[in-house]
Z-matrix of the N, CA and C atoms (Angstrom, degrees):
N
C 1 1.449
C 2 1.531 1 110.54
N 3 1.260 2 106.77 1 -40.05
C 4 1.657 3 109.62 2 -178.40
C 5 2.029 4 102.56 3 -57.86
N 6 1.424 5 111.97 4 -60.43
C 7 1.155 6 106.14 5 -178.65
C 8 1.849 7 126.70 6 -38.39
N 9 1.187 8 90.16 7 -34.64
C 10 1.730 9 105.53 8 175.77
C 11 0.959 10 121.11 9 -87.12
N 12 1.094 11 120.40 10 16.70
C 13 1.869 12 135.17 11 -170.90
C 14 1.618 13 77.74 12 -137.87
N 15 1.225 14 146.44 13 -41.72
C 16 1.611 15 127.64 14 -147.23
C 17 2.049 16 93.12 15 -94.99
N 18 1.637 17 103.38 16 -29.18
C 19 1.572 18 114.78 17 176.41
C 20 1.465 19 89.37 18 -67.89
N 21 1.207 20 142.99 19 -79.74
C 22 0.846 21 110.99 20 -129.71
C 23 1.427 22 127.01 21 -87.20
N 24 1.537 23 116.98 22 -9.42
C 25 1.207 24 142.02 23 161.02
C 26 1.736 25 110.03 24 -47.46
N 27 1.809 26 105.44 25 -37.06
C 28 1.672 27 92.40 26 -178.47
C 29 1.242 28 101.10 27 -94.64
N 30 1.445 29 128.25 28 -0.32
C 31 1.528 30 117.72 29 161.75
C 32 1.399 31 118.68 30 -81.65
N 33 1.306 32 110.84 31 -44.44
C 34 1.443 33 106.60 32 164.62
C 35 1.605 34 127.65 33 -26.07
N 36 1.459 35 97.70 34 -61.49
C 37 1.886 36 125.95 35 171.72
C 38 1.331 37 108.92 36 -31.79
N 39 1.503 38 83.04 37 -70.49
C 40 1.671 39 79.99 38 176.22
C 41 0.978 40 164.82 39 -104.23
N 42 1.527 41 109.68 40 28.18
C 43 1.536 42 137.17 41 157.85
C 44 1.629 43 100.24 42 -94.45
N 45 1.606 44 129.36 43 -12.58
C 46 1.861 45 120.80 44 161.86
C 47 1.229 46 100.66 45 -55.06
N 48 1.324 47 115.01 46 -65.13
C 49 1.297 48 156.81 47 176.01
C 50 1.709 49 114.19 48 -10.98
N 51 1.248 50 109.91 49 -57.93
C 52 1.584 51 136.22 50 -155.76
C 53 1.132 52 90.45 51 -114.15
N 54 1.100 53 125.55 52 -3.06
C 55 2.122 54 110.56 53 -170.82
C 56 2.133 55 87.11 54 -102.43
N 57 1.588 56 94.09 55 137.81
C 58 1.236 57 94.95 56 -176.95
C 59 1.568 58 91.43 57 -148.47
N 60 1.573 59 102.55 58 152.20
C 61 1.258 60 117.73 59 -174.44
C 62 1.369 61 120.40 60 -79.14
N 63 1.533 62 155.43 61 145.80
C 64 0.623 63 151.11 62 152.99
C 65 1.836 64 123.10 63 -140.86
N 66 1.032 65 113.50 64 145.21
C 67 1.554 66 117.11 65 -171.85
C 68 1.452 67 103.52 66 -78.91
N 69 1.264 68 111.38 67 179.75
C 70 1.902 69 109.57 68 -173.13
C 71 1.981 70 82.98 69 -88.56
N 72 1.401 71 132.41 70 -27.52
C 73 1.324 72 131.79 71 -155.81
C 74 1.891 73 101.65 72 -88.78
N 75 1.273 74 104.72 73 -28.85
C 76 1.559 75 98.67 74 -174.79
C 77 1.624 76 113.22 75 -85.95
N 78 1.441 77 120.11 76 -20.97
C 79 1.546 78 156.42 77 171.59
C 80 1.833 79 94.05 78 -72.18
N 81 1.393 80 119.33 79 -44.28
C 82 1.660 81 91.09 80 -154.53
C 83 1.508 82 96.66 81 -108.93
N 84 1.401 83 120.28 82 164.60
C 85 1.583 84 133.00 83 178.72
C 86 1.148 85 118.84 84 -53.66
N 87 1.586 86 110.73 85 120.34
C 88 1.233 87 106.96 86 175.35
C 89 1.477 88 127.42 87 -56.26
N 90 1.212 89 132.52 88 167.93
C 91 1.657 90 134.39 89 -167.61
C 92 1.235 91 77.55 90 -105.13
N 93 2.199 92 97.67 91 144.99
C 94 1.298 93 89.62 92 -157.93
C 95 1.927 94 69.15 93 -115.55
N 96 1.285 95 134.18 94 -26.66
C 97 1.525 96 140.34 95 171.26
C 98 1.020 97 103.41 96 -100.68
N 99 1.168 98 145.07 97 89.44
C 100 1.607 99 126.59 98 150.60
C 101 1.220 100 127.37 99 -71.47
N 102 1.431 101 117.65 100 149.02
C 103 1.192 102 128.13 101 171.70
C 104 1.534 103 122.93 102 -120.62
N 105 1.623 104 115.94 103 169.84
C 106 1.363 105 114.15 104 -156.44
C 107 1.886 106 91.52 105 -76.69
N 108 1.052 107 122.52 106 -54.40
C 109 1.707 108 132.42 107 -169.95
C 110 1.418 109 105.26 108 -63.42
N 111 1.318 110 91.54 109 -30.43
C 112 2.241 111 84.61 110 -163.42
C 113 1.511 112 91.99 111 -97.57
N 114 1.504 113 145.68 112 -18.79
C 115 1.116 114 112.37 113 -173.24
C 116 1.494 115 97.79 114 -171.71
N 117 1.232 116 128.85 115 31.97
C 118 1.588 117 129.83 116 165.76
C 119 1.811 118 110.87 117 -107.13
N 120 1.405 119 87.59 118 -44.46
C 121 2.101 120 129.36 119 -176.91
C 122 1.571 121 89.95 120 -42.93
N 123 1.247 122 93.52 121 -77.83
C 124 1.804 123 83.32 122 -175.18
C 125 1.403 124 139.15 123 -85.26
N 126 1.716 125 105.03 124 -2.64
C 127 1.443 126 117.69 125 157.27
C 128 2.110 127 115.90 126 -55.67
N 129 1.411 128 87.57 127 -61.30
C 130 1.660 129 102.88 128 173.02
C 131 1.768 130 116.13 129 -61.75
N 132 1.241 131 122.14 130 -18.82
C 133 1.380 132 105.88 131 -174.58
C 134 1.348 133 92.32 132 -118.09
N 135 1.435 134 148.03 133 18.06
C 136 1.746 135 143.98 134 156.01
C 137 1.221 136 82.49 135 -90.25
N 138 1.570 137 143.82 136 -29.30
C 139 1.460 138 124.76 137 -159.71
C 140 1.499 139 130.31 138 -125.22
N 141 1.318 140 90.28 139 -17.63
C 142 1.604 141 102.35 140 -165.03
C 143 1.772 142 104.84 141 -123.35
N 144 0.857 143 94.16 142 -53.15
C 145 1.453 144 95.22 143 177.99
C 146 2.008 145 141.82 144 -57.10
N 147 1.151 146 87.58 145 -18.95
C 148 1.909 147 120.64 146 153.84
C 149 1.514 148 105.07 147 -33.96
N 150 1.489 149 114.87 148 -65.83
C 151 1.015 150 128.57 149 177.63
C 152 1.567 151 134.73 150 -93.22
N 153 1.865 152 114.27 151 -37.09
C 154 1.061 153 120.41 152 -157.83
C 155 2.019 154 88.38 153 -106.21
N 156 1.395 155 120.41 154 84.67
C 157 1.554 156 114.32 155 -179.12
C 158 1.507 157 109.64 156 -162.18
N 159 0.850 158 126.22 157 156.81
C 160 1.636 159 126.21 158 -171.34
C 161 1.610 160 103.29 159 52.50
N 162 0.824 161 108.38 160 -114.46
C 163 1.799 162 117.38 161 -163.98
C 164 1.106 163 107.07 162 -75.97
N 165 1.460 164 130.25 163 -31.37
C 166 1.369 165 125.95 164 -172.25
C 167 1.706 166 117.56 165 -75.66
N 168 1.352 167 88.60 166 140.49
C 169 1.669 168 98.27 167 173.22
C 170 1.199 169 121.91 168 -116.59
N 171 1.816 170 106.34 169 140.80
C 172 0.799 171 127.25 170 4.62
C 173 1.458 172 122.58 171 -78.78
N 174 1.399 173 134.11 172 145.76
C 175 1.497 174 131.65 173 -146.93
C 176 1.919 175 85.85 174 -99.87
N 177 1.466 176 132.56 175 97.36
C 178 1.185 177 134.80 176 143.03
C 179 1.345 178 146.49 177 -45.62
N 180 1.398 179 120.00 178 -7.61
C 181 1.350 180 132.39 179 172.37
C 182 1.275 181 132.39 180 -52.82
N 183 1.224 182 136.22 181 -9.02
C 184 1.288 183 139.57 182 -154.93
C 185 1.734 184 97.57 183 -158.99
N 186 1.276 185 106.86 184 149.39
C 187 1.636 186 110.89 185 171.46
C 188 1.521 187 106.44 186 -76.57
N 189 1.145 188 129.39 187 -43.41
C 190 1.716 189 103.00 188 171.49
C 191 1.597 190 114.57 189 -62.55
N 192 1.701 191 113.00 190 -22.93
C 193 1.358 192 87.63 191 177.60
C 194 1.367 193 126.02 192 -99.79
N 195 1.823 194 112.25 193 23.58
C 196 1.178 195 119.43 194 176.05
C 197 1.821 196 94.30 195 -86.52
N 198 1.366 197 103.98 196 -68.84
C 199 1.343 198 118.29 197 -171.15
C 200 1.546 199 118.41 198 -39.75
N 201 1.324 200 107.98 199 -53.10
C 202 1.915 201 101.20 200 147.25
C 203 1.215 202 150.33 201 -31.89
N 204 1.426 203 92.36 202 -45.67
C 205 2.094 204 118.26 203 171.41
C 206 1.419 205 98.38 204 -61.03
N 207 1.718 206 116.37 205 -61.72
C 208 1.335 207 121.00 206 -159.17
C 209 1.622 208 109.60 207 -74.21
N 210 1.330 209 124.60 208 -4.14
C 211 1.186 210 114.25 209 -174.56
C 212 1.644 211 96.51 210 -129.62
N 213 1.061 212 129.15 211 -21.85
C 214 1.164 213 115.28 212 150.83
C 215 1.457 214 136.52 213 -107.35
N 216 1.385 215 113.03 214 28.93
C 217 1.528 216 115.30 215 -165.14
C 218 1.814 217 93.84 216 -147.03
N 219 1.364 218 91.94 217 -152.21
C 220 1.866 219 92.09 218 -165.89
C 221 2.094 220 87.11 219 -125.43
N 222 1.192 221 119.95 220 56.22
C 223 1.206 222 112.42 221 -176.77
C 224 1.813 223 107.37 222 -78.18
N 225 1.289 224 120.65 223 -47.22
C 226 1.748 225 138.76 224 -179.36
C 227 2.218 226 88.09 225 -55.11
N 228 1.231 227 88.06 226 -66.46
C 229 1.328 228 69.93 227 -164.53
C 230 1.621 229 135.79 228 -60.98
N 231 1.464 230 96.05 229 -31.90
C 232 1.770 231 100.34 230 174.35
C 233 1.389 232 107.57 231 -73.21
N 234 1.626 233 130.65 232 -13.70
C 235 1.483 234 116.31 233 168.29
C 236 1.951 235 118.16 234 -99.32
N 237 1.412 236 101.28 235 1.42
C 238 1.510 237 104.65 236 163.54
C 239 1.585 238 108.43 237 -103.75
N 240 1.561 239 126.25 238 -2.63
C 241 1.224 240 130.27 239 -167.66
C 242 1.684 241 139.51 240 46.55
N 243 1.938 242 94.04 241 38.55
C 244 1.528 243 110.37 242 -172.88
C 245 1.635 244 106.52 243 -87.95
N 246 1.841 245 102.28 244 -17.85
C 247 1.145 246 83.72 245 -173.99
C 248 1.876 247 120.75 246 -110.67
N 249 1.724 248 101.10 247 64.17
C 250 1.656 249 99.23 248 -138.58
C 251 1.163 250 130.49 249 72.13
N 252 1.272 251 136.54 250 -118.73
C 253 1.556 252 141.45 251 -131.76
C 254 1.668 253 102.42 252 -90.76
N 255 1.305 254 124.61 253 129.27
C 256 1.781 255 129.84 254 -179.44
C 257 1.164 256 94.55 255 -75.15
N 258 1.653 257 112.12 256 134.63
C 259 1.246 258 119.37 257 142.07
C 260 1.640 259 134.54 258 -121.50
N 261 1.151 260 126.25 259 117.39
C 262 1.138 261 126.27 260 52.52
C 263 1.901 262 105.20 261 -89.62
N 264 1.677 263 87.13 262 167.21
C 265 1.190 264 96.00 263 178.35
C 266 1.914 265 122.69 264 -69.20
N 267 1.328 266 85.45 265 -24.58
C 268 1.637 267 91.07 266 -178.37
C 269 1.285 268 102.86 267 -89.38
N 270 1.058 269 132.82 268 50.01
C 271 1.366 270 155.17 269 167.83
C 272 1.538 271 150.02 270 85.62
N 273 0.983 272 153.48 271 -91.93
C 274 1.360 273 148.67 272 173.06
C 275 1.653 274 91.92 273 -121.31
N 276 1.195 275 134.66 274 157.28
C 277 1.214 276 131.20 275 152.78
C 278 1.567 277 104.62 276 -85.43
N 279 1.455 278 118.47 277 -174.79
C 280 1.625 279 107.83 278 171.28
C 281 1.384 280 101.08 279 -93.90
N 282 1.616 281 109.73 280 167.25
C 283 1.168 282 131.32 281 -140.56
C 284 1.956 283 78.22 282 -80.91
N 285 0.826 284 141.22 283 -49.86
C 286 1.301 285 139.92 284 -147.78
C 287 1.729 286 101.41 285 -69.46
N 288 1.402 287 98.78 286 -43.99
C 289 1.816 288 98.52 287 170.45
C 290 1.444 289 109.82 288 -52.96
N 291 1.006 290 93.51 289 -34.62
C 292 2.176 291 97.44 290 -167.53
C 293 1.530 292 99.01 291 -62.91
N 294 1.385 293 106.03 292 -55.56
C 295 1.000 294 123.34 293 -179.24
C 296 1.630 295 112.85 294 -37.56
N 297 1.471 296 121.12 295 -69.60
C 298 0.932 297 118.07 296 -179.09
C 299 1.707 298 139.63 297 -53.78
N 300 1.626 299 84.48 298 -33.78
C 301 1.757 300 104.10 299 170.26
C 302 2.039 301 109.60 300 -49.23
N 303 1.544 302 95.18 301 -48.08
C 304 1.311 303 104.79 302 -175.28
C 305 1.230 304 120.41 303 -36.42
N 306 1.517 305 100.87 304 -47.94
C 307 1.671 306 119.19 305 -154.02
C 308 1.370 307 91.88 306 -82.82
N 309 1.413 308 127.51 307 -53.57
C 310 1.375 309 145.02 308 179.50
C 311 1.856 310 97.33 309 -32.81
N 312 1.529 311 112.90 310 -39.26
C 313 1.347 312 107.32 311 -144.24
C 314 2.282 313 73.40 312 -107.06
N 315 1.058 314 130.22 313 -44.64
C 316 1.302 315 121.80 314 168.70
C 317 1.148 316 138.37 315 -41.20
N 318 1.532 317 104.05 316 -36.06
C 319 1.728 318 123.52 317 -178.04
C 320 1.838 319 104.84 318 -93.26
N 321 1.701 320 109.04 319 15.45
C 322 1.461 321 90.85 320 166.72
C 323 1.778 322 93.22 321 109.54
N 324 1.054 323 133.68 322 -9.97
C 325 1.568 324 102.72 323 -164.68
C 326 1.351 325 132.01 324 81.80
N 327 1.087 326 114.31 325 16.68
C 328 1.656 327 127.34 326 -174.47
C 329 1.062 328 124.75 327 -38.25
N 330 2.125 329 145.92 328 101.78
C 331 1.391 330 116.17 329 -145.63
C 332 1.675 331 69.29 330 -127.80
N 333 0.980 332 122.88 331 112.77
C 334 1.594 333 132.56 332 144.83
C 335 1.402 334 131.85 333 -110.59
């Protein structure tokens, strides 16, 4: 009985052990083109847009008024957090979203 109590304790272990977290964003392929409709659109309005729409500034709702913010405002940096304070407020997005915005905003602004 002890042996079957001592097995199953190191099986237990090591399926705690081996179980590892991962997000659906750190798991799935990075975008290797992004675009503003297929994959910025709904990054910015699950996250940004709550707050930044109608009156608020910077007002995020619209692709000219993203592309404005980001080239004339501090939008890259408050969501990579270089320039102080993270935004969104509910915390960092993952690095791979950031990531993608970047490229999105490198390759020109792409609004398809």
């Amino acid at each position: 009985m002890k042996k079957i109590k001592i097995f199953l304790m190191i099986i237990g272990t090591v399926f705690i052990v081996s179980c590892e977290s991962n997000s659906y964003d750190q798991i799935s392929v990075p975008v290797t083109n992004p675009t503003y409709v297929a994959n910025v659109k709904p990054v910015i309005t699950a996250n940004c847009t709550g707050c930044h729409s109608g009156g608020q500034s910077p007002n995020l709702a619209t692709y000219d008024q993203l592309k404005t913010a980001i080239v004339d405002g501090n939008v890259i940096c408050k969501i990579d957090g270089s320039c102080g304070s993270i935004m969104p407020t509910s915390g960092k997005m993952p690095q791979g979203t950031i990531d993608m915005i970047k490229l999105w905003t490198a390759n020109g602004f792409v609004n398809q």
